[in-house]
N, C-alpha and C positions, 0 to 999 in steps of 0.2 A: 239192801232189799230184805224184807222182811220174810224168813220162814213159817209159814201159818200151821206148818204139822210139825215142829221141829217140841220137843218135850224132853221131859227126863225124867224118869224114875228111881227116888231112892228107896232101898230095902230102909225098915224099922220093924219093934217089936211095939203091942201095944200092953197096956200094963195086964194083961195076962199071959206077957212072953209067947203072943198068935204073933205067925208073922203076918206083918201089914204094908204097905206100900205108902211115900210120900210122892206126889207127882209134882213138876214144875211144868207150867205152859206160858207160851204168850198168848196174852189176853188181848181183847179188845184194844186201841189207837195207844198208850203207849204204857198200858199198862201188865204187871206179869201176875200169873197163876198160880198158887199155892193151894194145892188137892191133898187137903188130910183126910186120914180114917174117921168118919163122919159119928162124932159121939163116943170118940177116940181119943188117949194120949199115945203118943205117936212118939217113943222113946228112940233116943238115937244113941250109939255105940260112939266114938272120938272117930273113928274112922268113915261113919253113915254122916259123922255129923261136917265133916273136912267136903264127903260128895256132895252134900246139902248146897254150901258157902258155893263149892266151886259150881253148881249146876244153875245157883240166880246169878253169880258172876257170871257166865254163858247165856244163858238169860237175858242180861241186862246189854251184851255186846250186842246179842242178834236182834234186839228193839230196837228200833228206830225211835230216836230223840224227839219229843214235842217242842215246835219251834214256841221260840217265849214272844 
């Protein structure tokens, strides 16, 4: 079953070291959401960058597969 509210939020800095937010959602039928700082680079630390991987791996479980 698919979570329709279920999201994640990673901290980042953008290249003027502001803090900014990376978002992950599920998207529409079997697709996911990646929400950057809009006009933004959206720098990640080794540690923002390990919550990234792990938050569309999480992501990619709670989607439900489109049948082929």
């Amino acid at each position: 079953m698919q979570d329709e509210d279920w999201s994640q939020v990673i901290s980042c800095r953008d290249a003027l070291e502001r803090s900014r937010q990376v978002v992950i959602r599920l998207g529409a039928k079997n697709g996911i959401v990646v929400i950057v700082p809009p006009g933004e680079i959206a720098h990640l630390t080794a540690d923002e960058s390990m919550f990234l991987r792990s938050a569309l791996e999480e992501a990619e479980r709670k989607h439900p597969r489109a049948a082929n």
